[in-house]
N, CA, C and O atoms as a DFTB+ gen file, in Angstrom:
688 C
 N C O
     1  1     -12.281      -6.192     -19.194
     2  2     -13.263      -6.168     -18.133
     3  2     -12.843      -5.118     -17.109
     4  3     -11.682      -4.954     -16.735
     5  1     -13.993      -4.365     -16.656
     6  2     -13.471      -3.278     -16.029
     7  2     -14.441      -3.383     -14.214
     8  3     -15.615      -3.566     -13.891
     9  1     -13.544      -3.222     -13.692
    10  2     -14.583      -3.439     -11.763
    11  2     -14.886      -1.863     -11.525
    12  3     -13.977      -1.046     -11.674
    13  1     -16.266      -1.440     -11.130
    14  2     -16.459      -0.862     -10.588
    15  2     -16.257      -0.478      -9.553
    16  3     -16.447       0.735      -9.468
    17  1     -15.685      -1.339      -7.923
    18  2     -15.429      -0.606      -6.948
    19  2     -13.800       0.272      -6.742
    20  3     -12.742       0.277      -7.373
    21  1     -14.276       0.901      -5.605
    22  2     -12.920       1.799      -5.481
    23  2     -12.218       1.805      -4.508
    24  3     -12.831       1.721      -3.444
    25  1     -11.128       1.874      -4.453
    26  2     -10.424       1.525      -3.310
    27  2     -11.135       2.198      -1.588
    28  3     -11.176       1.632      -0.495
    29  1     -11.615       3.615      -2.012
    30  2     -12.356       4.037      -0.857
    31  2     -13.283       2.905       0.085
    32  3     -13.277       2.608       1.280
    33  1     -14.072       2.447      -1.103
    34  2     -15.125       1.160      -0.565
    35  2     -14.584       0.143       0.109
    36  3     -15.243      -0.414       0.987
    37  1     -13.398      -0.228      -0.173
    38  2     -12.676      -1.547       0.085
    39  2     -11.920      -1.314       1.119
    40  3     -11.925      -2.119       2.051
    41  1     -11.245      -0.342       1.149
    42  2     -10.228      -0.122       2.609
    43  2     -10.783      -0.924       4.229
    44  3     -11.728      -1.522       4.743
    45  1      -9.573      -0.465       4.465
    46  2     -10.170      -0.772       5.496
    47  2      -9.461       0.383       6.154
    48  3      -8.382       0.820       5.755
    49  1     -10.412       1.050       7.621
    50  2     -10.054       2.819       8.063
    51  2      -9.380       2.304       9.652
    52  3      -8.909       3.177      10.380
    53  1      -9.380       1.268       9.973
    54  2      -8.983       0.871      11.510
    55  2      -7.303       0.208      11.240
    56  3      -6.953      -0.968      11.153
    57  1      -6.585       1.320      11.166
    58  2      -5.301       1.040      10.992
    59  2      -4.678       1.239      12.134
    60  3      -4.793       2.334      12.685
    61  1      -3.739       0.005      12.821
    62  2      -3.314      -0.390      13.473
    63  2      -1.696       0.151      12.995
    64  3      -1.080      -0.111      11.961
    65  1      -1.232       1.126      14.348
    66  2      -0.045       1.640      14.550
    67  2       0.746       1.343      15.807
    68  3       0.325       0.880      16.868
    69  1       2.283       1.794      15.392
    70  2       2.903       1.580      16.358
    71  2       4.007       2.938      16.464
    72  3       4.376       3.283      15.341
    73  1       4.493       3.617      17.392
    74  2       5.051       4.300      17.622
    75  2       6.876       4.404      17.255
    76  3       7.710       3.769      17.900
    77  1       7.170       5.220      16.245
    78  2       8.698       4.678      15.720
    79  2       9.533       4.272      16.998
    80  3       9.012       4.785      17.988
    81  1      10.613       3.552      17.304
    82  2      11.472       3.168      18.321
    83  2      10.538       1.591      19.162
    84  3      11.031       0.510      19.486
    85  1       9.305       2.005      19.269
    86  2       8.295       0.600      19.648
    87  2       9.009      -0.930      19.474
    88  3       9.412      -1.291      18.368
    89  1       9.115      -1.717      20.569
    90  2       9.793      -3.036      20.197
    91  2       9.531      -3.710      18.873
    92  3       8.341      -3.566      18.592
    93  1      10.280      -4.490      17.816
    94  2       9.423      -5.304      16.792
    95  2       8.918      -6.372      17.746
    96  3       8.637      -7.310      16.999
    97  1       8.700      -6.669      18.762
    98  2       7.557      -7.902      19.670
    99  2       6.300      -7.232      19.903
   100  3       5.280      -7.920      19.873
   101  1       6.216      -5.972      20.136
   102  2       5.082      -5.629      20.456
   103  2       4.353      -5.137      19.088
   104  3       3.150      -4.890      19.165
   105  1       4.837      -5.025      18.179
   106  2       4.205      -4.899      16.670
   107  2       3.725      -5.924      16.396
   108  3       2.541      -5.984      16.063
   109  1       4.700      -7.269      16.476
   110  2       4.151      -8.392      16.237
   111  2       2.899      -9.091      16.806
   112  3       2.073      -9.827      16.266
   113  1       3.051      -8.510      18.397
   114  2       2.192      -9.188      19.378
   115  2       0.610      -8.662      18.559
   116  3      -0.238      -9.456      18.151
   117  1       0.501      -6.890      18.454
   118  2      -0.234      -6.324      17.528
   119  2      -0.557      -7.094      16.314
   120  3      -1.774      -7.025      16.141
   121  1      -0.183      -7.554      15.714
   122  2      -0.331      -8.024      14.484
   123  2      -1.142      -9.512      14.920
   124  3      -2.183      -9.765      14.314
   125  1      -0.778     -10.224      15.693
   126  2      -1.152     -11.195      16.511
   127  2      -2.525     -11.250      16.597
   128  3      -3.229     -11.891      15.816
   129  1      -3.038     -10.412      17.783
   130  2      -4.211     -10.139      18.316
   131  2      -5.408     -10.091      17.084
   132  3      -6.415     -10.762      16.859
   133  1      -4.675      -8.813      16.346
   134  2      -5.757      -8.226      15.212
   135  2      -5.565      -9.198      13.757
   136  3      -5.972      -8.940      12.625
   137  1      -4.956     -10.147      14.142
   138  2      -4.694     -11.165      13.097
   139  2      -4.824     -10.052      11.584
   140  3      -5.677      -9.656      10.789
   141  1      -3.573      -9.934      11.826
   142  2      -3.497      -8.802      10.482
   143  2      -1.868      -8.476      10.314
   144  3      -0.955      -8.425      11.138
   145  1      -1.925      -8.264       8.761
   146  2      -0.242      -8.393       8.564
   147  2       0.603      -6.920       8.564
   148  3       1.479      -6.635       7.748
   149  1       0.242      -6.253       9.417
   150  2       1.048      -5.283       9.219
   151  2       0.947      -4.151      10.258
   152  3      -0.128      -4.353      10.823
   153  1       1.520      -3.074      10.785
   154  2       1.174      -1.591      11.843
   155  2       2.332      -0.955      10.860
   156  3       3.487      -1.267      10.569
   157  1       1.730      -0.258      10.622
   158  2       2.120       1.316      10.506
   159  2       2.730       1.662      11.421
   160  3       2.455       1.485      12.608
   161  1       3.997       2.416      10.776
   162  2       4.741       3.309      11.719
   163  2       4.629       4.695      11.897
   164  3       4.592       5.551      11.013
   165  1       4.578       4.849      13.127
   166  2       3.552       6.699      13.200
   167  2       4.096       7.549      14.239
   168  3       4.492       6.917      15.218
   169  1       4.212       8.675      14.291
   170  2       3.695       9.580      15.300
   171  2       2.675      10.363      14.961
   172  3       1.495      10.010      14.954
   173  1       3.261      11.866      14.557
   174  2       2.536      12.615      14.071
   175  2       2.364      12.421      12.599
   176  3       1.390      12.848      11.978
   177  1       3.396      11.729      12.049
   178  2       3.605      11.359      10.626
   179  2       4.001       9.889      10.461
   180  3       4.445       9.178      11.362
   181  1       3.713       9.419       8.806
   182  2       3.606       8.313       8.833
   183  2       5.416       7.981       8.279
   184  3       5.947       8.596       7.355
   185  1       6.147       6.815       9.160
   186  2       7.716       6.774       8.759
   187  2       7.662       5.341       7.810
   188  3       8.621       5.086       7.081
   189  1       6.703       4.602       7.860
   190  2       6.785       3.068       6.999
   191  2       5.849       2.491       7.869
   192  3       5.255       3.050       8.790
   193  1       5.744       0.977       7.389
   194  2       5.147       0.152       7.580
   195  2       6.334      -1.090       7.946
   196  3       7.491      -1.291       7.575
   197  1       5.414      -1.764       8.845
   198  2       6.814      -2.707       9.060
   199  2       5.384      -4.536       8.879
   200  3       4.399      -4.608       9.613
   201  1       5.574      -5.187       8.254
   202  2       5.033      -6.510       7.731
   203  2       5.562      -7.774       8.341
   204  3       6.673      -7.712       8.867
   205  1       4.883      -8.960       8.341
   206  2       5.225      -9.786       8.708
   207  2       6.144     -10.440       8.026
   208  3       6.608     -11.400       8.642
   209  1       6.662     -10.220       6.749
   210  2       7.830     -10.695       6.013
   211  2       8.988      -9.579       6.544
   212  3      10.065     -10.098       6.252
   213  1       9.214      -8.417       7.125
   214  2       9.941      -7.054       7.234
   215  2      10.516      -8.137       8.563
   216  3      11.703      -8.458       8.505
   217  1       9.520      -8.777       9.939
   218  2       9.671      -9.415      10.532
   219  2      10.527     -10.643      10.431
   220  3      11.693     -10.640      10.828
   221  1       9.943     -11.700       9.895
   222  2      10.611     -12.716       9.142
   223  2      11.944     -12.749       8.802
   224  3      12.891     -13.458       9.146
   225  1      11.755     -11.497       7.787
   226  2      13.419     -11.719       6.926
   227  2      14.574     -10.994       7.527
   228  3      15.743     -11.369       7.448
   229  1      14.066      -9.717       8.250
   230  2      15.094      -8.713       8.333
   231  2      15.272      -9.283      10.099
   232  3      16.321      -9.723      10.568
   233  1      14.331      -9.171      10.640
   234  2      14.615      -9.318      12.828
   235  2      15.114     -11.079      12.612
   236  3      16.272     -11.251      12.993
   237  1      14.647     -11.950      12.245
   238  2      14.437     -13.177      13.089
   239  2      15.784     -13.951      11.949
   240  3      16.740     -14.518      12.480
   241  1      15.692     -13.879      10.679
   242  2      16.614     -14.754       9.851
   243  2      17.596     -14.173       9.622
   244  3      18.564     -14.871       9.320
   245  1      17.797     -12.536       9.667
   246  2      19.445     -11.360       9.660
   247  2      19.888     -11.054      10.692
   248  3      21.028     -10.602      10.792
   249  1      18.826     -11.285      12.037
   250  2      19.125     -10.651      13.496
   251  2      19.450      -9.293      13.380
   252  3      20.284      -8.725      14.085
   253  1      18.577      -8.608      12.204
   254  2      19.125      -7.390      12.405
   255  2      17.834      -6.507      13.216
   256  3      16.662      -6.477      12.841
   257  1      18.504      -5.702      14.616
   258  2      17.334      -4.851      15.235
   259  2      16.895      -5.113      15.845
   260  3      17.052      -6.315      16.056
   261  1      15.936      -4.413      16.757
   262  2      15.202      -4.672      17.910
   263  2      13.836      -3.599      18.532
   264  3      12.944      -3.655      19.379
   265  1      14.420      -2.537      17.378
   266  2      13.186      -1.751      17.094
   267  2      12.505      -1.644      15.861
   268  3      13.175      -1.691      14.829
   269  1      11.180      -1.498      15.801
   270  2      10.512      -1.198      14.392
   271  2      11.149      -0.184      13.256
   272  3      10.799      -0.322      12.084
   273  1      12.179       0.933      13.668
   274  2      12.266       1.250      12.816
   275  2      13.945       0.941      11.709
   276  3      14.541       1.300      10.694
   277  1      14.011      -0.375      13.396
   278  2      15.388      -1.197      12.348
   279  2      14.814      -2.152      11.205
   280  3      15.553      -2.376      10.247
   281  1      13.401      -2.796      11.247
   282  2      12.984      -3.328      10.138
   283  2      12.183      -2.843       9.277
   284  3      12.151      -3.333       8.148
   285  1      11.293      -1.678       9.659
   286  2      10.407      -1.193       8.899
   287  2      10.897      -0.788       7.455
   288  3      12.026      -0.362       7.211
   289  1       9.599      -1.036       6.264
   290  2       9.938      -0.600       4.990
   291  2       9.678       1.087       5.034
   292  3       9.049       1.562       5.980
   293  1      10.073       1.738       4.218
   294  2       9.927       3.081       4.634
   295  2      10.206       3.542       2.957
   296  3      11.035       4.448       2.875
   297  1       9.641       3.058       1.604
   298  2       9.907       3.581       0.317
   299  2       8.330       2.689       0.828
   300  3       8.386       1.510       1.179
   301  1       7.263       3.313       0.800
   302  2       5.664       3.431       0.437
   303  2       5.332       3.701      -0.354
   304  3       5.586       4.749      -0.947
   305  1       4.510       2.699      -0.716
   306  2       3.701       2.553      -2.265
   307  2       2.293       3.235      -1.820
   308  3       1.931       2.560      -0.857
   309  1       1.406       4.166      -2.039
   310  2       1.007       4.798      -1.630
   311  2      -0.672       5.117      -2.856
   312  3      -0.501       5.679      -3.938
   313  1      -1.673       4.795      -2.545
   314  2      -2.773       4.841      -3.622
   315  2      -4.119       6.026      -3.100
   316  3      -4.182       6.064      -1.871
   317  1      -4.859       6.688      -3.598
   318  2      -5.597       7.508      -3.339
   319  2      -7.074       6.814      -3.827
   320  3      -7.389       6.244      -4.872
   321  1      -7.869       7.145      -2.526
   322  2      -9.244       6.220      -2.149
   323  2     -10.241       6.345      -3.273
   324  3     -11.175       5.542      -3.267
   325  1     -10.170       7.275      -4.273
   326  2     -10.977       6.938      -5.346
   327  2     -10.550       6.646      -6.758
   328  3     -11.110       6.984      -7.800
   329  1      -9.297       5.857      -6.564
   330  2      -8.556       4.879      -7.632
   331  2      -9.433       3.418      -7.176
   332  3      -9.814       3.062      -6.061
   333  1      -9.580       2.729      -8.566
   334  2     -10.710       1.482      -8.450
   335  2      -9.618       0.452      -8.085
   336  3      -8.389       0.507      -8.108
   337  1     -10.270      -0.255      -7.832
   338  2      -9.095      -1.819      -7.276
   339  2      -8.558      -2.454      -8.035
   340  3      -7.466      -2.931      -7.728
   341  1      -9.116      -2.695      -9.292
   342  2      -7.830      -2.986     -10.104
   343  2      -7.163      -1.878     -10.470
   344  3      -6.388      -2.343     -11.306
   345  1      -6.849      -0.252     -10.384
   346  2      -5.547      -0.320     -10.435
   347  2      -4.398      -0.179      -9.482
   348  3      -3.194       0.027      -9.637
   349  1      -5.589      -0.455      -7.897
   350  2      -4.728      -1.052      -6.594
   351  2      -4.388      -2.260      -6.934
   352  3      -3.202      -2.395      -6.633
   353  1      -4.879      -3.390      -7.492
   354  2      -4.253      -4.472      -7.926
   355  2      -3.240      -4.700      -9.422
   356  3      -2.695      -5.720      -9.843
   357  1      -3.264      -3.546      -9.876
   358  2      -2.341      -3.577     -11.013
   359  2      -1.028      -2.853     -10.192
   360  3      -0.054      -3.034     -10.923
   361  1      -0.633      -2.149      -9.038
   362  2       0.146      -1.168      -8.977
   363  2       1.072      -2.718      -7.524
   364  3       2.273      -2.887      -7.313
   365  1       0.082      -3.343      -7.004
   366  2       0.593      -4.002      -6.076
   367  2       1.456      -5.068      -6.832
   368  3       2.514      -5.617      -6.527
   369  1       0.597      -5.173      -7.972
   370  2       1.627      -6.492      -8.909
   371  2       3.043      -5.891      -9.549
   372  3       4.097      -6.523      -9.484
   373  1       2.924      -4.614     -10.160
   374  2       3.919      -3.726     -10.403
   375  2       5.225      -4.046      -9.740
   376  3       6.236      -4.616     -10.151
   377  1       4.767      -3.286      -8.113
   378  2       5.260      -2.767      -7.302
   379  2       6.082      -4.293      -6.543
   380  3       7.239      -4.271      -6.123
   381  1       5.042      -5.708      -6.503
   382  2       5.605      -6.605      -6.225
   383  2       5.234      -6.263      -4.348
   384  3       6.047      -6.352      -3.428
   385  1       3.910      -5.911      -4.264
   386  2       4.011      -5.835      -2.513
   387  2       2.216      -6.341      -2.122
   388  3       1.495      -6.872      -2.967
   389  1       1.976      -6.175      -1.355
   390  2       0.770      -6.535      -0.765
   391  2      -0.560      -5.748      -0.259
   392  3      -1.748      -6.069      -0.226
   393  1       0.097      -4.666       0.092
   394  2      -0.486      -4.019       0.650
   395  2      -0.044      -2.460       0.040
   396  3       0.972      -2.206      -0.606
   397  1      -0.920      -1.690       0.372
   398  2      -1.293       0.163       0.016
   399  2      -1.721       0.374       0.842
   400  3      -2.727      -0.177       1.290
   401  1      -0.900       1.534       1.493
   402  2      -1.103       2.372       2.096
   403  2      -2.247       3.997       1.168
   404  3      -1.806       4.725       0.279
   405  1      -3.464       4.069       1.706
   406  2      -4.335       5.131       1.145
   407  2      -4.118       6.484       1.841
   408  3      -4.211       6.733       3.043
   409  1      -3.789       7.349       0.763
   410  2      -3.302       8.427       1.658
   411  2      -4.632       9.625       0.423
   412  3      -4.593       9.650      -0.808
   413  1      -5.428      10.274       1.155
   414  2      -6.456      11.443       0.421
   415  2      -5.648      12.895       1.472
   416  3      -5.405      13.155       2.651
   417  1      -5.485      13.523       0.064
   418  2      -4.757      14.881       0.734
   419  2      -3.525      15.182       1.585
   420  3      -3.337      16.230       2.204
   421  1      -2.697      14.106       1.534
   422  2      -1.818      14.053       2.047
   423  2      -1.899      13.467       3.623
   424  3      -1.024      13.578       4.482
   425  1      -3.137      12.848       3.742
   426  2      -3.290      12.364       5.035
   427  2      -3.764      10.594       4.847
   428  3      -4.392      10.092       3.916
   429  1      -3.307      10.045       5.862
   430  2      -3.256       8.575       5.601
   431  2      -4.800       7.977       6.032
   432  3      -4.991       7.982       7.248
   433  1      -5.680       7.574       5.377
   434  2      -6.977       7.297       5.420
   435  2      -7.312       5.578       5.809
   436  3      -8.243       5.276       6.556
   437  1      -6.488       4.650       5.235
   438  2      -6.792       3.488       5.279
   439  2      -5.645       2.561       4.852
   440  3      -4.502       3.003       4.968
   441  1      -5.852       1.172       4.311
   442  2      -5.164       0.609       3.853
   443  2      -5.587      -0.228       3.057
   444  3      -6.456      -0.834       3.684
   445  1      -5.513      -0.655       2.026
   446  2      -6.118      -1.908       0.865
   447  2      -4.972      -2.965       0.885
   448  3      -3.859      -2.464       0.723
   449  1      -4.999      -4.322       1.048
   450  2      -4.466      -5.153       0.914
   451  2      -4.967      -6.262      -0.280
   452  3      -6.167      -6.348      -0.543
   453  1      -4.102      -6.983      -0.882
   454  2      -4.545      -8.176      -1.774
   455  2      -6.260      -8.946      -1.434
   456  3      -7.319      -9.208      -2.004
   457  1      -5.570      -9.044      -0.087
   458  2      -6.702     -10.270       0.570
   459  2      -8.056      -9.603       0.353
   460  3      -9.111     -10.207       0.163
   461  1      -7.863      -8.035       0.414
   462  2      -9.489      -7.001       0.837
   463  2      -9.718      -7.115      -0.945
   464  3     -10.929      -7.021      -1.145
   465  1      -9.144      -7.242      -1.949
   466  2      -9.331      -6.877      -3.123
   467  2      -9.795      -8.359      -3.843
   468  3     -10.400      -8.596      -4.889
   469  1      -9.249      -9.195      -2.837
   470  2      -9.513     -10.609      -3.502
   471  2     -11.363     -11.040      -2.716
   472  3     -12.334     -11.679      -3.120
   473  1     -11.157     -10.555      -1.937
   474  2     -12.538     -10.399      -0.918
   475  2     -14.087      -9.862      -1.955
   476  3     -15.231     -10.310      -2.027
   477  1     -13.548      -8.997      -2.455
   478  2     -14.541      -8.380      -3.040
   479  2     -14.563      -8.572      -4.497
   480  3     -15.671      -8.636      -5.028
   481  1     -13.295      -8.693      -5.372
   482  2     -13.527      -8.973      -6.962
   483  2     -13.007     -10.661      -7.015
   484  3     -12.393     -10.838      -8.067
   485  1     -13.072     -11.742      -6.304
   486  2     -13.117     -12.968      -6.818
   487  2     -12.379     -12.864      -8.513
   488  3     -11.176     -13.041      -8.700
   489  1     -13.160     -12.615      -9.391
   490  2     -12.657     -12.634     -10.768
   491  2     -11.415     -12.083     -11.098
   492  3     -10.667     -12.469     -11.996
   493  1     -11.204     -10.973     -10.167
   494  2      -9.900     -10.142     -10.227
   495  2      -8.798     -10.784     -10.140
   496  3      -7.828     -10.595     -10.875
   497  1      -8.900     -11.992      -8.786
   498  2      -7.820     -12.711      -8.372
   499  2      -7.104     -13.455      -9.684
   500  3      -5.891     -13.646      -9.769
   501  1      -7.821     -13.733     -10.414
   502  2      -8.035     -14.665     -11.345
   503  2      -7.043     -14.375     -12.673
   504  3      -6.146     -15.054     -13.172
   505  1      -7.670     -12.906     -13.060
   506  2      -7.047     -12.492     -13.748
   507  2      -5.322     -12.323     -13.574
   508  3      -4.351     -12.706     -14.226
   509  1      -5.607     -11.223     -11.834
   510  2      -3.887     -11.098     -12.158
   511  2      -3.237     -12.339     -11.834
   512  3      -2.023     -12.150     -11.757
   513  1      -3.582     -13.603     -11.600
   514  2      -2.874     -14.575     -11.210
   515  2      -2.444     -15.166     -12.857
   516  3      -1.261     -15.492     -12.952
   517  1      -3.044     -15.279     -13.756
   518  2      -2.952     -15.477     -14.884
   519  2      -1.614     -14.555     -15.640
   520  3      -0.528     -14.962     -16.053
   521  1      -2.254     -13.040     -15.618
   522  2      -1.057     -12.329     -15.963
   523  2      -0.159     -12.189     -15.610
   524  3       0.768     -11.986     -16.394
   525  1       0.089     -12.229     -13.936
   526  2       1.597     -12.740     -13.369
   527  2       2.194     -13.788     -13.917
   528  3       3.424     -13.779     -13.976
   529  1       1.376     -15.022     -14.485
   530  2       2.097     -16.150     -14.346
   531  2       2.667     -16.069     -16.064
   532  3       3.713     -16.600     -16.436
   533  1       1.774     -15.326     -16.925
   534  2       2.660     -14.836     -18.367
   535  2       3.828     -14.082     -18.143
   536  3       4.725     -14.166     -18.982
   537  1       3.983     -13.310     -17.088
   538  2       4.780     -12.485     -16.726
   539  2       5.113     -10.819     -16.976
   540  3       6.101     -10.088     -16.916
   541  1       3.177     -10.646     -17.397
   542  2       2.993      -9.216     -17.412
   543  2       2.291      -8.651     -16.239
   544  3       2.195      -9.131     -15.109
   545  1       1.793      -7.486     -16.736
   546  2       0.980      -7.000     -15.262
   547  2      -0.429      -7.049     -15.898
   548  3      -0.765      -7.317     -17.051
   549  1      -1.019      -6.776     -15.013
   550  2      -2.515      -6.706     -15.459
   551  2      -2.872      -5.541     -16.059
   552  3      -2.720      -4.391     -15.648
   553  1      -3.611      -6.139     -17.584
   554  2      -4.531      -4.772     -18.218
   555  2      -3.949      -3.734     -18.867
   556  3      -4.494      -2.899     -19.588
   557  1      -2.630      -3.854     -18.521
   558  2      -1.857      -2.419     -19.002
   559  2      -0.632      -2.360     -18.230
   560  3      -0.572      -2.948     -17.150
   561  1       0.602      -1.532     -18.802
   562  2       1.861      -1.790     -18.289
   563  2       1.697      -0.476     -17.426
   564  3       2.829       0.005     -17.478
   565  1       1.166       0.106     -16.902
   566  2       1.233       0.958     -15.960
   567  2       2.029       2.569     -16.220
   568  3       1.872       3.499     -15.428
   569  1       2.971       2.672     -17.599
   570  2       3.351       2.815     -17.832
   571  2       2.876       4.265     -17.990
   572  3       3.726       5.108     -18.277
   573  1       1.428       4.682     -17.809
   574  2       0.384       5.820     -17.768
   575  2       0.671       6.741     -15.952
   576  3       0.930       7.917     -15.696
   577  1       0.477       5.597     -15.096
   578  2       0.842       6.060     -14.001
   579  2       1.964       6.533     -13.345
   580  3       3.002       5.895     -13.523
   581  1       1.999       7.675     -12.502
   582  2       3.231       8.590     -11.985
   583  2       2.880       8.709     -10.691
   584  3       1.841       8.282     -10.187
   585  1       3.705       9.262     -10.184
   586  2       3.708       9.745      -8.690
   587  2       3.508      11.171      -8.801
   588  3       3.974      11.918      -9.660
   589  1       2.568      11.529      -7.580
   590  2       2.160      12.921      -7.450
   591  2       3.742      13.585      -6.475
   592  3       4.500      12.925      -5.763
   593  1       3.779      14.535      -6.686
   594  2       4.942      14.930      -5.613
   595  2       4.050      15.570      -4.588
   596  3       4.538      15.584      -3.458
   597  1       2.690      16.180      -4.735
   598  2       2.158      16.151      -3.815
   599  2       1.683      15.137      -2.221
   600  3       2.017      15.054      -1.039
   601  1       1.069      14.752      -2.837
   602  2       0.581      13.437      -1.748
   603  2       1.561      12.252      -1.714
   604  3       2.056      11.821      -0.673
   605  1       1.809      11.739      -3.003
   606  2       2.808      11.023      -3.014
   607  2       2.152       9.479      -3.547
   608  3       2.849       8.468      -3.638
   609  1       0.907       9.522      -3.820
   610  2      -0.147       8.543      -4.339
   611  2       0.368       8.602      -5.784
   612  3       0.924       9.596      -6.252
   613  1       0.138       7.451      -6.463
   614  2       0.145       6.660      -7.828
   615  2      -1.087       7.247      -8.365
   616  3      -2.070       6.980      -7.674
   617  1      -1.352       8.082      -9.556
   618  2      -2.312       8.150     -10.349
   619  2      -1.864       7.632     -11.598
   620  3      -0.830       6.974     -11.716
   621  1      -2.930       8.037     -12.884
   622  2      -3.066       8.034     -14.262
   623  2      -3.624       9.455     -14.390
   624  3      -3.853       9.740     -15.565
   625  1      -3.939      10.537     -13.416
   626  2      -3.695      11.709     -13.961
   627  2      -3.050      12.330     -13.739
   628  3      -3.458      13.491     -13.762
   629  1      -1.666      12.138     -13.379
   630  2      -0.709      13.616     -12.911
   631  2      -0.437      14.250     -13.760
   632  3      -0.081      13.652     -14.775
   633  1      -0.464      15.845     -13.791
   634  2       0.046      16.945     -14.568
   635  2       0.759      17.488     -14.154
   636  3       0.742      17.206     -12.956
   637  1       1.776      18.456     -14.422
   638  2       2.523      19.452     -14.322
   639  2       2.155      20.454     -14.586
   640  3       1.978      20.792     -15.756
   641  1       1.882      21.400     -13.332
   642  2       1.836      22.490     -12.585
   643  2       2.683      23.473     -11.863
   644  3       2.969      23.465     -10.666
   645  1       2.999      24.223     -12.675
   646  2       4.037      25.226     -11.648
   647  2       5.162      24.546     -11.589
   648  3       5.745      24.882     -10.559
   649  1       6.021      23.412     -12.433
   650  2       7.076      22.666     -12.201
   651  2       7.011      21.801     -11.607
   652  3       8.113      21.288     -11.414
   653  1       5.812      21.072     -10.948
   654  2       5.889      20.110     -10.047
   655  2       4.359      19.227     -10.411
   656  3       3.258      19.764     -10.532
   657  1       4.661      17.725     -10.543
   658  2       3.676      17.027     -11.138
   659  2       2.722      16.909     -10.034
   660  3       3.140      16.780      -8.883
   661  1       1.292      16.950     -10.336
   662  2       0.303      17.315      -9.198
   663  2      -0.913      15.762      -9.715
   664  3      -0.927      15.449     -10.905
   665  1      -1.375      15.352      -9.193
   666  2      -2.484      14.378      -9.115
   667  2      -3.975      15.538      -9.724
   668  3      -3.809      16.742      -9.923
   669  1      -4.777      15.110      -9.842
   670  2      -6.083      15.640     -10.259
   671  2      -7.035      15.940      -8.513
   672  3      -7.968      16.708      -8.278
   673  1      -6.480      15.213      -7.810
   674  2      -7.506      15.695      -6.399
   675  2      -6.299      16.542      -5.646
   676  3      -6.746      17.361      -4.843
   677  1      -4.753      16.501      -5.757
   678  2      -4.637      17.470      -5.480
   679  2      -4.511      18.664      -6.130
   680  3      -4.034      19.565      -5.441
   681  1      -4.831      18.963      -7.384
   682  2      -4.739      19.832      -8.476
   683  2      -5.882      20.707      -7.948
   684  3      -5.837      21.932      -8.061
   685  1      -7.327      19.803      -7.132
   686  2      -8.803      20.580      -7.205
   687  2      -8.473      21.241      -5.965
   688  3      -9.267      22.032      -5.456
């Protein structure tokens, strides 16, 4: 069974940031308000994401830190807005995380989370909850998909170009 939508459709574009060095209380407080699990860490560029488990496990149960970028994750799993949602939901099960960061052209566009993917394909949930619980991934071992060294997004088309593996939108 194959879903038609694409991660573009599903995102969500009102991404909530916080400035690297920024208290982890005032991320949290952020996270709070916008009842949402996560800010981005930013200036001019994006350094990680810091989550309410990054919170949890690393500030409050290790005592380690007091700024965002003592807990923030900063190895980003990273998907491009016209990859369909299941294979944002095949790459999150992979990957073992929650959330994608959408980056088109090397610029950060949005974010897709479980909850936005479970929102819209119901049946989807279903599936990968099934194939997690066999203890594969969904649909396919992923095993097709690479990292662009460009953008830095997960496809199923990267080629090699000039020595360096390129995605198909940044190839055009």
């Amino acid at each position: 069974m194959r879903f038609n939508a694409i991660v573009g459709e599903v995102m969500k574009t009102d991404i909530k940031c916080v400035e690297p060095g920024e208290s982890i209380e005032k991320a949290a407080q952020i996270m709070r308000t916008h009842k949402i699990g996560s800010v981005v860490v930013k200036d001019k560029n994006v350094h990680g994401i810091v989550t309410t488990s990054d919170i949890v496990y690393k500030h409050v149960a290790e005592k380690k830190g007091h700024v965002v970028n003592d807990v923030m994750t900063t190895d980003l799993i990273t998907i491009s807005p016209s990859m369909s949602i299941e294979d944002a939901a095949r790459l999150m099960v992979k990957k073992k995380i929650e959330k994608l960061l959408v980056f088109d052209k090397g610029k950060m566009v949005g974010i897709i989370t479980n909850n936005d993917i479970i929102s819209i394909e119901p049946a989807l949930f279903e599936i990968l909850l099934e194939r997690i619980k066999m203890g594969g991934t969904p649909q396919s071992d992923m095993s097709d998909y690479a990292q662009c060294e460009s953008c830095n997004n997960y496809s199923d088309s990267v080629e090699e170009v000039d020595g360096e593996y390129i995605c198909g939108e940044c190839k055009a």
